[in-house]
N, CA, C and O atoms as a CHARMM CRD file, in Angstrom:
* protein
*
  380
    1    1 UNK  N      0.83600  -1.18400   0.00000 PROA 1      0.00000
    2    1 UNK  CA     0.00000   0.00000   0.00000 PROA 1      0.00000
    3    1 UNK  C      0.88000   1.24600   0.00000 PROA 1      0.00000
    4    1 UNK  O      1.88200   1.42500   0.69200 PROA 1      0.00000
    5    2 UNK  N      0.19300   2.30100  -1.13000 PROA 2      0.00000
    6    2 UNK  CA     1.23100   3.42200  -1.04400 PROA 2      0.00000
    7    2 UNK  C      0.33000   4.50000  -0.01400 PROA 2      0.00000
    8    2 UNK  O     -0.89400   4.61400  -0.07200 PROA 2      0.00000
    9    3 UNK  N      1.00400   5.06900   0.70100 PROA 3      0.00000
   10    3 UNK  CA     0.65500   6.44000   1.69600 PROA 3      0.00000
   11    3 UNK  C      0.38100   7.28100   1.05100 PROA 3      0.00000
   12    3 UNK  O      1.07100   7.54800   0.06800 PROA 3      0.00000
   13    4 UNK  N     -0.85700   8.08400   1.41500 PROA 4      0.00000
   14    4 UNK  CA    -0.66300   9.37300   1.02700 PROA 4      0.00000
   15    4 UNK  C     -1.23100  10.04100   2.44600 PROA 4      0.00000
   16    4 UNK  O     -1.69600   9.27100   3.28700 PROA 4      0.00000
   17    5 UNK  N     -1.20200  11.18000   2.65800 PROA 5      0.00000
   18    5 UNK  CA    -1.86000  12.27700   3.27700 PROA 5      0.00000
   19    5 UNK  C     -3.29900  12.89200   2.87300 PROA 5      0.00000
   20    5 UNK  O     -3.55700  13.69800   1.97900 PROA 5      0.00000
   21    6 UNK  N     -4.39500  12.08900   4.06400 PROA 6      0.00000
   22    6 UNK  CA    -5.49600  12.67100   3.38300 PROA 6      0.00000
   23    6 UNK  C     -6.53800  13.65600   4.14800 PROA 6      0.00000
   24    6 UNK  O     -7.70200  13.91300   3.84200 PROA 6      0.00000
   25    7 UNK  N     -5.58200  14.23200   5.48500 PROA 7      0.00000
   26    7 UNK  CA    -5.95000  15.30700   5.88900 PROA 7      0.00000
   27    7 UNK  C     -4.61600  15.68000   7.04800 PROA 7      0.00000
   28    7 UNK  O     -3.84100  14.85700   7.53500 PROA 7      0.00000
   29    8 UNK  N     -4.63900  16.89300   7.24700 PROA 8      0.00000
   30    8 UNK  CA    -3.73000  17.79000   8.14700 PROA 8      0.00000
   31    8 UNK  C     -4.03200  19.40700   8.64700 PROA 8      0.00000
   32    8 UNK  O     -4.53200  20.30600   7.97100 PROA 8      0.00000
   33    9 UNK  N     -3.65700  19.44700   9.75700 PROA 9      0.00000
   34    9 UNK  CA    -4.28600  20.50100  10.43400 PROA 9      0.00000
   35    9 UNK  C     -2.68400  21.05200  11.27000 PROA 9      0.00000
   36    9 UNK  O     -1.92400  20.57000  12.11000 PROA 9      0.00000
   37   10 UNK  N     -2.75400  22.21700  10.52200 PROA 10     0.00000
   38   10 UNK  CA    -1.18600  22.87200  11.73500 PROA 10     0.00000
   39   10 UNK  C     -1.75600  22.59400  13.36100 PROA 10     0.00000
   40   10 UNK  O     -2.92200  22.39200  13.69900 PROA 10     0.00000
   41   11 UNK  N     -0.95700  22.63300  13.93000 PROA 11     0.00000
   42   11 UNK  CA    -1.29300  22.80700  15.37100 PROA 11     0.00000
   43   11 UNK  C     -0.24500  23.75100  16.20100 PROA 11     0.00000
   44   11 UNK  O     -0.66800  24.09200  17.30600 PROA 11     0.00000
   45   12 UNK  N      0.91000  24.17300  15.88400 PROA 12     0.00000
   46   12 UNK  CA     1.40700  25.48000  16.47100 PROA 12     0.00000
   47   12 UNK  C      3.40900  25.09800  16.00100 PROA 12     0.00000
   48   12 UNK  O      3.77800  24.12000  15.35100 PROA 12     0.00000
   49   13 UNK  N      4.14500  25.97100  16.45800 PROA 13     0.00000
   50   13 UNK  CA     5.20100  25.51800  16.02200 PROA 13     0.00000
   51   13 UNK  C      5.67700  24.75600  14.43200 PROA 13     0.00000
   52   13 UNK  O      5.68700  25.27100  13.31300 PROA 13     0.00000
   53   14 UNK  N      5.93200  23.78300  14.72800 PROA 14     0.00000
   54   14 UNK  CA     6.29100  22.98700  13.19200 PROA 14     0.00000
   55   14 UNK  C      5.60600  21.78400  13.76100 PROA 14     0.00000
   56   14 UNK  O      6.32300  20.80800  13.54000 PROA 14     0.00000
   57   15 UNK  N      4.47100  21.43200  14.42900 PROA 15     0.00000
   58   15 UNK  CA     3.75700  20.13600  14.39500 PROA 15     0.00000
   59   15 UNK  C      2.10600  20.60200  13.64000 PROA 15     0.00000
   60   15 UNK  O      1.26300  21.48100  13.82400 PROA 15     0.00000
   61   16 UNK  N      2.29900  19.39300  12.70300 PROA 16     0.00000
   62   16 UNK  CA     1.31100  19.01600  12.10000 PROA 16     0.00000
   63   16 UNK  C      0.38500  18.04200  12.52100 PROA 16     0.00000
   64   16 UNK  O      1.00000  17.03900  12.88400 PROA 16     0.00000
   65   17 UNK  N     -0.85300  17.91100  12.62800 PROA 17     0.00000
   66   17 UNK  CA    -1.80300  16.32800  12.89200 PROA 17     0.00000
   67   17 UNK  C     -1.39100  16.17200  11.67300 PROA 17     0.00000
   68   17 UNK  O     -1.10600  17.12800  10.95100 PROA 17     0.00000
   69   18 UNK  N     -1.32600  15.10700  11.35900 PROA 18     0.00000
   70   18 UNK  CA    -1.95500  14.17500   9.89600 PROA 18     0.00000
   71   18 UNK  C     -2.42700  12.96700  10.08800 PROA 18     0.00000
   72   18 UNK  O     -2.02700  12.05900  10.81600 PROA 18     0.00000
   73   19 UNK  N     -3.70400  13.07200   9.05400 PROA 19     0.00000
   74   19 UNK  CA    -4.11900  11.58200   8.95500 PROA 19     0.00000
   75   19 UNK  C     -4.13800  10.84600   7.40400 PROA 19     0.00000
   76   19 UNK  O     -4.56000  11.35000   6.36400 PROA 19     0.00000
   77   20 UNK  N     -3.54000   9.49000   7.59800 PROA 20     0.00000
   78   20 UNK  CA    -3.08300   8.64200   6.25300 PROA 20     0.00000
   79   20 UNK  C     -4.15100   7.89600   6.02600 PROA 20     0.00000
   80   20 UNK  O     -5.04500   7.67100   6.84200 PROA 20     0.00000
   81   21 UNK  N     -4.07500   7.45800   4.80700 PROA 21     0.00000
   82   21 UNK  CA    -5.35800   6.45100   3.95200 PROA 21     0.00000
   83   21 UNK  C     -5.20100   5.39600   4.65100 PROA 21     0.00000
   84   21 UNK  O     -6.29700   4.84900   4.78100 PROA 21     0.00000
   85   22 UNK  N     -4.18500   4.70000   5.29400 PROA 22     0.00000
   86   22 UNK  CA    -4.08900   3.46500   5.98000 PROA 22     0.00000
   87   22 UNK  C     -4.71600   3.71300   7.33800 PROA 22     0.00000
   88   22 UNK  O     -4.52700   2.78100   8.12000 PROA 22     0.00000
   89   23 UNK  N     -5.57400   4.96400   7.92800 PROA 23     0.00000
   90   23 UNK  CA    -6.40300   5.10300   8.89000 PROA 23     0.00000
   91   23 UNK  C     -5.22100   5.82100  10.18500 PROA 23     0.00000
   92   23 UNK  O     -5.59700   6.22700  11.28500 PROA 23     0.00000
   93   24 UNK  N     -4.58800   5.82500   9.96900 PROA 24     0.00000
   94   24 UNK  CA    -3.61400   5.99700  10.84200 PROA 24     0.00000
   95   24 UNK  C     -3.51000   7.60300  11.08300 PROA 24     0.00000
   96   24 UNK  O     -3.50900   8.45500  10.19500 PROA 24     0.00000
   97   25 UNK  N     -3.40300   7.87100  12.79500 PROA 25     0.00000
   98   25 UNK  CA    -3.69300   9.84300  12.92800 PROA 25     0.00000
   99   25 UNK  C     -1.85400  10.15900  13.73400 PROA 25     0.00000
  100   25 UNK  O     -1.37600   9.47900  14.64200 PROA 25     0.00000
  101   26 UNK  N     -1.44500  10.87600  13.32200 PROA 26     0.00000
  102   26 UNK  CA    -0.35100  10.98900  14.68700 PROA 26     0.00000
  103   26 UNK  C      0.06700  12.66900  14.09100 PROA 26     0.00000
  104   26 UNK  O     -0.53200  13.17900  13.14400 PROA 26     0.00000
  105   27 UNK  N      1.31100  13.43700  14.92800 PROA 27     0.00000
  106   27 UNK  CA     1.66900  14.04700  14.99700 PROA 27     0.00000
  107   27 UNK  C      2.87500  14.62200  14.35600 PROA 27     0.00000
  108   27 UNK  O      3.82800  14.69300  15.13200 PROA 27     0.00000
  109   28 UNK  N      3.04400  14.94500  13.45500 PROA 28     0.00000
  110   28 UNK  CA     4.37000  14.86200  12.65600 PROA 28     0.00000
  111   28 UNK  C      5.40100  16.94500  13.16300 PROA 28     0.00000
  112   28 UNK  O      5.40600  18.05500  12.62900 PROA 28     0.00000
  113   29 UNK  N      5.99400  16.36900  14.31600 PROA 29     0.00000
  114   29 UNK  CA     7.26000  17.31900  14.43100 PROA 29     0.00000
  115   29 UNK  C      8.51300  17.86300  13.32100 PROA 29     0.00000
  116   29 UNK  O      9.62600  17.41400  13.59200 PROA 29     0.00000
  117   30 UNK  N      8.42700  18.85000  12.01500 PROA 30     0.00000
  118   30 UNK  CA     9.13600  19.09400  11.41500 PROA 30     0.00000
  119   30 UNK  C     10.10900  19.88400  12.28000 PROA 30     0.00000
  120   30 UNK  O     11.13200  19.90900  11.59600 PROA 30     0.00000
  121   31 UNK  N     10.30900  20.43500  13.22500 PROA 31     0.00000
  122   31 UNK  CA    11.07500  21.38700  13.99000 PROA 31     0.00000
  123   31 UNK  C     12.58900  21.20900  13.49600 PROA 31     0.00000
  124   31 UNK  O     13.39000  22.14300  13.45600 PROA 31     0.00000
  125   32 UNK  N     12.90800  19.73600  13.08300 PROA 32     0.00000
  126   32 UNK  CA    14.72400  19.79900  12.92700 PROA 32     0.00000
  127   32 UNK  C     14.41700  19.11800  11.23200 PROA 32     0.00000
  128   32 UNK  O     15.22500  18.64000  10.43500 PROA 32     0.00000
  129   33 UNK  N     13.43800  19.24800  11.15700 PROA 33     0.00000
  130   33 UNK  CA    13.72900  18.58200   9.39800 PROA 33     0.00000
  131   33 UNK  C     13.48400  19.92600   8.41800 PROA 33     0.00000
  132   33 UNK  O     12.69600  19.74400   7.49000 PROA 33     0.00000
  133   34 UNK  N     13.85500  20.74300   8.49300 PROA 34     0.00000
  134   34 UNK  CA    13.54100  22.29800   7.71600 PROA 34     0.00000
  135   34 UNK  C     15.09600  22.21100   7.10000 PROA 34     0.00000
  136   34 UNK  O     15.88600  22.94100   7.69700 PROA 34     0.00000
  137   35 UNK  N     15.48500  21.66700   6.33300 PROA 35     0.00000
  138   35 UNK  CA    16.71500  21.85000   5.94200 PROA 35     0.00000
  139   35 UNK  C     16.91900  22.36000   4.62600 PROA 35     0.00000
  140   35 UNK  O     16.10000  21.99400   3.78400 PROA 35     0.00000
  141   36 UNK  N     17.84000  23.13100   4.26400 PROA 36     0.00000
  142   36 UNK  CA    17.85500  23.02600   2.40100 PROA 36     0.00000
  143   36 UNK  C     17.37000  24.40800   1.89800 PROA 36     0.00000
  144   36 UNK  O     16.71500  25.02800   2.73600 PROA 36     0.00000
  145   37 UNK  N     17.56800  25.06700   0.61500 PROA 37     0.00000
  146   37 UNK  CA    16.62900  25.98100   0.37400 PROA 37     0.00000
  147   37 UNK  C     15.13300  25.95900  -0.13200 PROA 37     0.00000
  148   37 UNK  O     14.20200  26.74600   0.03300 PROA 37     0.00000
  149   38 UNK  N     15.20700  25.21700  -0.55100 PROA 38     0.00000
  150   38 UNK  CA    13.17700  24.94000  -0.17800 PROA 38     0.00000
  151   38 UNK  C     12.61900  24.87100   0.82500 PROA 38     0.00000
  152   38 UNK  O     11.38900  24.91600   0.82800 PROA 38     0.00000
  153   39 UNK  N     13.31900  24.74500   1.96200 PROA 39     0.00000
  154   39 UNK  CA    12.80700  24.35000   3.36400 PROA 39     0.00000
  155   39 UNK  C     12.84500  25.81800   4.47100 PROA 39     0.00000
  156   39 UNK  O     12.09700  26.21200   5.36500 PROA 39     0.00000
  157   40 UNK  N     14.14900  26.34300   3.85100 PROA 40     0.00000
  158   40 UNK  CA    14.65200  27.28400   4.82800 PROA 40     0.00000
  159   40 UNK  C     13.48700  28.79200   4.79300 PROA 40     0.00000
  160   40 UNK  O     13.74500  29.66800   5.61800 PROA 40     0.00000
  161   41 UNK  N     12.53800  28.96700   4.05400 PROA 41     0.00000
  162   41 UNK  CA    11.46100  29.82600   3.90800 PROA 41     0.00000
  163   41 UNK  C     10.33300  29.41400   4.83100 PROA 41     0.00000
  164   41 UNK  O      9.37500  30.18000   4.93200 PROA 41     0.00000
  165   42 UNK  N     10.35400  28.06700   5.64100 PROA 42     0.00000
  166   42 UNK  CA     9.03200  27.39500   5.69300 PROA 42     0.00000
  167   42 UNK  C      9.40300  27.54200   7.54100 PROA 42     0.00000
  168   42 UNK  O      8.66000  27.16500   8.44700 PROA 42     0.00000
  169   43 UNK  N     11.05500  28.34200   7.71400 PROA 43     0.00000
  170   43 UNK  CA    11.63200  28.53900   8.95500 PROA 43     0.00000
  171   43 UNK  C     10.65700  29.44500   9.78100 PROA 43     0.00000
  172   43 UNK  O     10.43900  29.23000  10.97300 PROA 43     0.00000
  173   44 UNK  N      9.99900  30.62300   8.97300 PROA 44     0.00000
  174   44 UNK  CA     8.80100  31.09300   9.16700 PROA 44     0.00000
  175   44 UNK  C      7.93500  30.79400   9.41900 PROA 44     0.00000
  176   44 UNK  O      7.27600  30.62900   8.39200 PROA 44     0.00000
  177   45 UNK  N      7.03200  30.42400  10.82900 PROA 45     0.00000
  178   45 UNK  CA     5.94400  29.70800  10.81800 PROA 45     0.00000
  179   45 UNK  C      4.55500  30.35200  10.32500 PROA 45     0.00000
  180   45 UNK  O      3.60100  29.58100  10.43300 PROA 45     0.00000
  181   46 UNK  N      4.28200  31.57200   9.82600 PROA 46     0.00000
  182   46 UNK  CA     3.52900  32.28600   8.94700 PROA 46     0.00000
  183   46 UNK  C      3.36900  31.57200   8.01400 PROA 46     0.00000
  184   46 UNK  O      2.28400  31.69200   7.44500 PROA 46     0.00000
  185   47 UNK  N      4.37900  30.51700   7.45300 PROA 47     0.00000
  186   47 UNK  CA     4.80200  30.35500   6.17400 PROA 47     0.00000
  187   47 UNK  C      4.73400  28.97100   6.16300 PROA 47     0.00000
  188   47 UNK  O      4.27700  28.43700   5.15300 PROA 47     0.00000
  189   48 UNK  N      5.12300  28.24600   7.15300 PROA 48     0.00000
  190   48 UNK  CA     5.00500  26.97200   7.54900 PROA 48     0.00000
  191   48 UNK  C      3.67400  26.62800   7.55500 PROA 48     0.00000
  192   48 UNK  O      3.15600  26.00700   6.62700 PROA 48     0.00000
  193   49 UNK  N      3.03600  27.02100   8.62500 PROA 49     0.00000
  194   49 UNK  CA     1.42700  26.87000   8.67100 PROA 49     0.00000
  195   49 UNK  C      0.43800  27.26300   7.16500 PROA 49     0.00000
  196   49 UNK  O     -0.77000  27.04900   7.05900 PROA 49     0.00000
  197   50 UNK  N      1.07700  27.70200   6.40900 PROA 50     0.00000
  198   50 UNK  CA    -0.22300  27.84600   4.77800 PROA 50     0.00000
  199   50 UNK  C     -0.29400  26.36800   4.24100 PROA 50     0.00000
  200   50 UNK  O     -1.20300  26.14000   3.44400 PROA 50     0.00000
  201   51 UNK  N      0.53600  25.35600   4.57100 PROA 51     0.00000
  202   51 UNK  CA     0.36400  24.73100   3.69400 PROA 51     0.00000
  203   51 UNK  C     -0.82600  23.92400   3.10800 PROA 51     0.00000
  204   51 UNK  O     -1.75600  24.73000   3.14600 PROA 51     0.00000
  205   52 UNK  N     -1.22100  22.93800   2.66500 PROA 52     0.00000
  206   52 UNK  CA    -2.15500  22.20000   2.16000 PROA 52     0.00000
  207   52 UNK  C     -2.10300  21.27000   1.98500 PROA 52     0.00000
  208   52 UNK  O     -1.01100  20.83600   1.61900 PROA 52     0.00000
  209   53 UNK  N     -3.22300  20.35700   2.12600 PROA 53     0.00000
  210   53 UNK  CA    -2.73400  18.55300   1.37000 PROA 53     0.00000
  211   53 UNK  C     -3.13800  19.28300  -0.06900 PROA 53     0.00000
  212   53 UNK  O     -4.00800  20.13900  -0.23100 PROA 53     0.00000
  213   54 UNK  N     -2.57200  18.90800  -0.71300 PROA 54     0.00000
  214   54 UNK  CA    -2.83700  18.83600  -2.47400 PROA 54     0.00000
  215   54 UNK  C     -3.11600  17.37900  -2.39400 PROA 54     0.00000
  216   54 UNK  O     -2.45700  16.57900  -1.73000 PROA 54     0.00000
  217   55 UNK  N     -4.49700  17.01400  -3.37500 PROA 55     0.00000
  218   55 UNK  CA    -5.61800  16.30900  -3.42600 PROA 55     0.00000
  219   55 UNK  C     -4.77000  15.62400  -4.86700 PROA 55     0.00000
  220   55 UNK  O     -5.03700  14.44800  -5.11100 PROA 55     0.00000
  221   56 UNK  N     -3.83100  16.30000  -5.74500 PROA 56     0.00000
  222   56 UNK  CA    -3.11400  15.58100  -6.58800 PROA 56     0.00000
  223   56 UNK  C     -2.16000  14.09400  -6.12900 PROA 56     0.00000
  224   56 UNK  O     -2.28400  12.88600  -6.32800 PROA 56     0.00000
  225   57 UNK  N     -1.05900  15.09600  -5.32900 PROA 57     0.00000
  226   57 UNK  CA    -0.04700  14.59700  -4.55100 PROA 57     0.00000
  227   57 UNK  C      0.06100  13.83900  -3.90200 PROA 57     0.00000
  228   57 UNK  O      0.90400  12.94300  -3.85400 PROA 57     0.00000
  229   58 UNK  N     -1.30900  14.20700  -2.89300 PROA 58     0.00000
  230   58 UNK  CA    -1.87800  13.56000  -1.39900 PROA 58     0.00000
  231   58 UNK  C     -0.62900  13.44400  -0.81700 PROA 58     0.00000
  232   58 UNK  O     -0.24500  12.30000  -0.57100 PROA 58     0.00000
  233   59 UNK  N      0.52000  14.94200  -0.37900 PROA 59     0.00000
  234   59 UNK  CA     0.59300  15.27900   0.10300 PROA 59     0.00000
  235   59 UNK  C      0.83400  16.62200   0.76400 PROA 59     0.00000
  236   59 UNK  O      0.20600  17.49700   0.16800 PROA 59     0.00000
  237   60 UNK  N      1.61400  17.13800   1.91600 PROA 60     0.00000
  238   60 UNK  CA     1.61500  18.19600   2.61600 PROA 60     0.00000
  239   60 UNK  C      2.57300  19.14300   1.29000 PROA 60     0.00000
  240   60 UNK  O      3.52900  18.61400   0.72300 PROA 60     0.00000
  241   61 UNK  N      2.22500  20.20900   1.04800 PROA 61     0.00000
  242   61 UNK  CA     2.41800  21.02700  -0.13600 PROA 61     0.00000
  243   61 UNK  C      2.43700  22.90500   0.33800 PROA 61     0.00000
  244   61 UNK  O      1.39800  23.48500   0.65200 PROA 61     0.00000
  245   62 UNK  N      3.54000  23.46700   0.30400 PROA 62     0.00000
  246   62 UNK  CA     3.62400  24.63000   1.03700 PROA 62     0.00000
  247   62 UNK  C      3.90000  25.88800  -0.30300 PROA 62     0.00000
  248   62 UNK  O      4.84400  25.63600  -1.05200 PROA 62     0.00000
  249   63 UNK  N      3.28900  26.87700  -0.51100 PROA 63     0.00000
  250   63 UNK  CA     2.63000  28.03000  -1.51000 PROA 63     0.00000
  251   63 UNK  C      4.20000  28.22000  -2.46300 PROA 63     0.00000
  252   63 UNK  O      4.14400  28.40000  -3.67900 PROA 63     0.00000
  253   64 UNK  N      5.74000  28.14000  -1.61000 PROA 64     0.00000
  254   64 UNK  CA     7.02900  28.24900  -2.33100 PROA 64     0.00000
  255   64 UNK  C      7.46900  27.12800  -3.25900 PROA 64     0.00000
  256   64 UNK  O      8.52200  27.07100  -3.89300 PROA 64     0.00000
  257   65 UNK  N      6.42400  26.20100  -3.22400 PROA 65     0.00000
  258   65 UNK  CA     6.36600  24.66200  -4.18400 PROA 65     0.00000
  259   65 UNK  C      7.27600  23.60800  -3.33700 PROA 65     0.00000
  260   65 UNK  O      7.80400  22.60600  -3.81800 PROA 65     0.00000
  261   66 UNK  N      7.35600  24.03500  -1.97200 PROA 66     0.00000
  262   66 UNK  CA     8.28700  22.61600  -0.95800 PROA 66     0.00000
  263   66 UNK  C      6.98700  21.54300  -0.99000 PROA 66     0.00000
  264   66 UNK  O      5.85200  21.72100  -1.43100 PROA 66     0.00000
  265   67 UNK  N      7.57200  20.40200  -0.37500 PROA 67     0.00000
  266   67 UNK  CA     6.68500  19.46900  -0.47800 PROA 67     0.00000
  267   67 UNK  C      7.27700  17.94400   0.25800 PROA 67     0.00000
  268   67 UNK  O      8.49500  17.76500   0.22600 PROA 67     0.00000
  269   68 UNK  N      6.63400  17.16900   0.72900 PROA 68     0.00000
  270   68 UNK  CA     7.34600  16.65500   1.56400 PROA 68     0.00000
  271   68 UNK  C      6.79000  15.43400   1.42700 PROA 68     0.00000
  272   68 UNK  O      5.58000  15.49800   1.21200 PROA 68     0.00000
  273   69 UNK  N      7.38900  13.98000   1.49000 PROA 69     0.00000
  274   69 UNK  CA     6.95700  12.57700   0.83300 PROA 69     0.00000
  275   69 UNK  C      6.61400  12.39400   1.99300 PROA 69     0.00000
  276   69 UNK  O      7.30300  12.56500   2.99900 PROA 69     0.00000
  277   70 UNK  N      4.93600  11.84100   1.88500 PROA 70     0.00000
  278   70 UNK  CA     4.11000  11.08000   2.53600 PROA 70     0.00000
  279   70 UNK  C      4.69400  10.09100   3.81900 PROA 70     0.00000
  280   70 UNK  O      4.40400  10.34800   4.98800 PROA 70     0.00000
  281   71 UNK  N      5.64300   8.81300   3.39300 PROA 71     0.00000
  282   71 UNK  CA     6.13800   8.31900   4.07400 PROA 71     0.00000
  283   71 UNK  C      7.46300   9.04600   4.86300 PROA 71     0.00000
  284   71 UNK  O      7.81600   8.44200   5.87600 PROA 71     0.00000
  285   72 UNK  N      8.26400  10.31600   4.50700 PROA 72     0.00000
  286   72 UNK  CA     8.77500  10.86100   5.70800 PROA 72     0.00000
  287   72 UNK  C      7.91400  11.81100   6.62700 PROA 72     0.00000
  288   72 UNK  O      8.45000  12.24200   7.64800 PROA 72     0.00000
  289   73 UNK  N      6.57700  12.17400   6.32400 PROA 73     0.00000
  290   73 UNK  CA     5.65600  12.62000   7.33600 PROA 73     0.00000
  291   73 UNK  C      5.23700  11.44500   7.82200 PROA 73     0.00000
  292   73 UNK  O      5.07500  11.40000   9.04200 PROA 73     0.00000
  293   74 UNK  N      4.99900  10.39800   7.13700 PROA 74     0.00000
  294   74 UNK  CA     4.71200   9.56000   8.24900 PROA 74     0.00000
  295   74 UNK  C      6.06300   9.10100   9.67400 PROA 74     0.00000
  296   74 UNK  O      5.96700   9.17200  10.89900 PROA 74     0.00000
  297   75 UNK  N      7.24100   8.63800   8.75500 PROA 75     0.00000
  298   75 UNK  CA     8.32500   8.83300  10.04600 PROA 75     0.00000
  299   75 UNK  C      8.11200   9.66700  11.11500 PROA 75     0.00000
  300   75 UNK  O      8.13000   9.46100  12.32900 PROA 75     0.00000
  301   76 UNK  N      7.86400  10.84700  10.31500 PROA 76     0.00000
  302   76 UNK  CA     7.80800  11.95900  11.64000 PROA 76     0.00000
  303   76 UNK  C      6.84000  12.00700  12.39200 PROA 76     0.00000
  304   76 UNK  O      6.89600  12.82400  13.31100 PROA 76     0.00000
  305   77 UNK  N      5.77300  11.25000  12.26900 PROA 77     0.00000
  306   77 UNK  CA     4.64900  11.16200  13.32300 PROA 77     0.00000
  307   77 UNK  C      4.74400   9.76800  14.08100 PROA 77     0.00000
  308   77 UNK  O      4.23100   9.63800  15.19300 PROA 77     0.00000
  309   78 UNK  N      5.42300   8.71800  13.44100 PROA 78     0.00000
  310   78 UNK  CA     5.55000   7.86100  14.24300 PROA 78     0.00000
  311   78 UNK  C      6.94400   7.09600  14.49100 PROA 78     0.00000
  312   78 UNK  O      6.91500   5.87300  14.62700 PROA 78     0.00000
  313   79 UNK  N      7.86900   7.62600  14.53700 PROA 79     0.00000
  314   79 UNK  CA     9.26300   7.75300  14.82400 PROA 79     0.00000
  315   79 UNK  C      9.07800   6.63400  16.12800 PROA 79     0.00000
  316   79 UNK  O      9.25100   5.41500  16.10400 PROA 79     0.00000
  317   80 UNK  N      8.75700   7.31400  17.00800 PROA 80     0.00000
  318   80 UNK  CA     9.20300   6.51900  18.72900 PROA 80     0.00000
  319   80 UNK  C      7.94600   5.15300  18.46800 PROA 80     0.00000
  320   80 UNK  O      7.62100   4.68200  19.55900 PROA 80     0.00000
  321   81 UNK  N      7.24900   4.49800  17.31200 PROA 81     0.00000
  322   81 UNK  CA     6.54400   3.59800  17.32200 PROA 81     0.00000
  323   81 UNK  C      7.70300   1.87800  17.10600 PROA 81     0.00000
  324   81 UNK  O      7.82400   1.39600  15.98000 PROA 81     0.00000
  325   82 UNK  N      8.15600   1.44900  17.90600 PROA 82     0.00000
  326   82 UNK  CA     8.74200   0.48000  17.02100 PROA 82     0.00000
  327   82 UNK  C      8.27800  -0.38300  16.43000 PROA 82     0.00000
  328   82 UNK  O      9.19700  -0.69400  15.67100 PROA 82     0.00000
  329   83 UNK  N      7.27500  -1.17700  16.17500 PROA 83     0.00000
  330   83 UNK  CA     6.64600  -1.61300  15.46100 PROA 83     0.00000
  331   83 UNK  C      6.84400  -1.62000  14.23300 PROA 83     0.00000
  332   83 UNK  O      6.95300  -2.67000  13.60000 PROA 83     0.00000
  333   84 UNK  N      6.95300   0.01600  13.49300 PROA 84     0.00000
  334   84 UNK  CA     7.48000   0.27400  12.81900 PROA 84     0.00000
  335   84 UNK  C      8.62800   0.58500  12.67700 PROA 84     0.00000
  336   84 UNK  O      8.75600   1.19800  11.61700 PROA 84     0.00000
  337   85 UNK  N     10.15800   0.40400  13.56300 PROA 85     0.00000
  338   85 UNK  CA    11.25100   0.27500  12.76700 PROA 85     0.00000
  339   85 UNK  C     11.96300  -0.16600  11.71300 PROA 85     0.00000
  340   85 UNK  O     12.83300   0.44600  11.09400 PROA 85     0.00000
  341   86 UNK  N     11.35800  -1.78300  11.44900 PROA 86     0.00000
  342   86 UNK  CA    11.59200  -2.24800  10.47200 PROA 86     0.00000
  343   86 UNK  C     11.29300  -1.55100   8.83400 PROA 86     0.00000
  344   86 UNK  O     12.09900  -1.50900   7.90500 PROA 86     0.00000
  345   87 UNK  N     10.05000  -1.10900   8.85200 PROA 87     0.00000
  346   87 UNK  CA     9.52900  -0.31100   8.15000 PROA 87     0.00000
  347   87 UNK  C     10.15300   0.80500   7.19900 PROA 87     0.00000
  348   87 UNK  O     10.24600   0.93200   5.97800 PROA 87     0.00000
  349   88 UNK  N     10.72900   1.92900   8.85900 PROA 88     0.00000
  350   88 UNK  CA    11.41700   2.66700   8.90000 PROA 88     0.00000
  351   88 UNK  C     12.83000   2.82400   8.73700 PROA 88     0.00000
  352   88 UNK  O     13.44200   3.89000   8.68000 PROA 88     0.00000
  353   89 UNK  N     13.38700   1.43000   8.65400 PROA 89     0.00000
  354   89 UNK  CA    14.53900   1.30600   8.21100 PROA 89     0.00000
  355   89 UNK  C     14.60600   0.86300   6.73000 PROA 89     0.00000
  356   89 UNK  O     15.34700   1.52600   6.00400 PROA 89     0.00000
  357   90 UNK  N     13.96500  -0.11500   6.22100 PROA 90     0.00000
  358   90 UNK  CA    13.45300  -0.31100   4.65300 PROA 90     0.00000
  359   90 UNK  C     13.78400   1.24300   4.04100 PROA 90     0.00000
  360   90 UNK  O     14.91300   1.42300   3.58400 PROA 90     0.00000
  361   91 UNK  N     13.15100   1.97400   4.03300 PROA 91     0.00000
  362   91 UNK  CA    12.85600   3.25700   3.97800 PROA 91     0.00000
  363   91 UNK  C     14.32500   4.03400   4.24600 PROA 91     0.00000
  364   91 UNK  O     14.42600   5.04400   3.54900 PROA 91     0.00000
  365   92 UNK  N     15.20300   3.83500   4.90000 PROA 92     0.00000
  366   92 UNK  CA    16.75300   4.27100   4.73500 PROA 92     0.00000
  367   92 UNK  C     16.12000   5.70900   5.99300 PROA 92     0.00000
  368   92 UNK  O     16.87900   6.67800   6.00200 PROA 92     0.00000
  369   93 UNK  N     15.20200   5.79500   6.69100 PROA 93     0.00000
  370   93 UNK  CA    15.07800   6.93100   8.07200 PROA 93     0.00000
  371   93 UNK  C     16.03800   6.84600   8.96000 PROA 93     0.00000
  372   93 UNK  O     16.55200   7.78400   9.56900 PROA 93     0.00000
  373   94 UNK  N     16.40800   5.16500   9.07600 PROA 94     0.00000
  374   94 UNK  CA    17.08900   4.83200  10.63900 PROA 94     0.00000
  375   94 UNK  C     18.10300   3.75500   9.59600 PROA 94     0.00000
  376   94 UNK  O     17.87600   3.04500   8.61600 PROA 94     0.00000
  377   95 UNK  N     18.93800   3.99100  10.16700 PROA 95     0.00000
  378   95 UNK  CA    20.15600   2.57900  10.07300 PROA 95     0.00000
  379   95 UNK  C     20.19700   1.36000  11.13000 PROA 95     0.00000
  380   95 UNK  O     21.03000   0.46200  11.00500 PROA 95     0.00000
């Protein structure tokens, strides 16, 4: 099954709710993943908070064209789950 993002709601700082097509709700902390120059505009949380799910993409999509793959928002909401490490290591998140 591929992930997408099929709803998200800022909640303050750089945490996002999101919820995935696989039913799944958690919290995704960008606070240390803003890296890069596509990212470094989004340092702004004015700017951070516009974003959108794009209904194309199905996923999190911010107005400077950043954009962020489904399955590393999912990492970021469920990081401390191990369950999913294995997962998360497939995926090259964790070594």
């Amino acid at each position: 099954m591929f992930l997408h993002v099929t709803d998200a709601r800022y909640l303050g700082d750089y945490k996002i709710k999101v919820v995935f097509n696989n039913g799944r709700e958690g919290i995704a902390d960008f606070t240390d993943a803003l890296k890069g120059p596509v990212f470094e505009p989004l340092a702004d949380t004015s700017i951070f908070s516009s974003f959108i799910v794009d209904k194309e993409l199905e996923t999190l999509v911010w107005p400077n064209g950043a954009d962020l793959a489904p399955e590393y928002i999912y990492y970021q909401a469920f990081k401390g789950d191990a369950d999913l490490m294995p997962q998360f290591r497939k995926w090259g998140y964790i070594t």
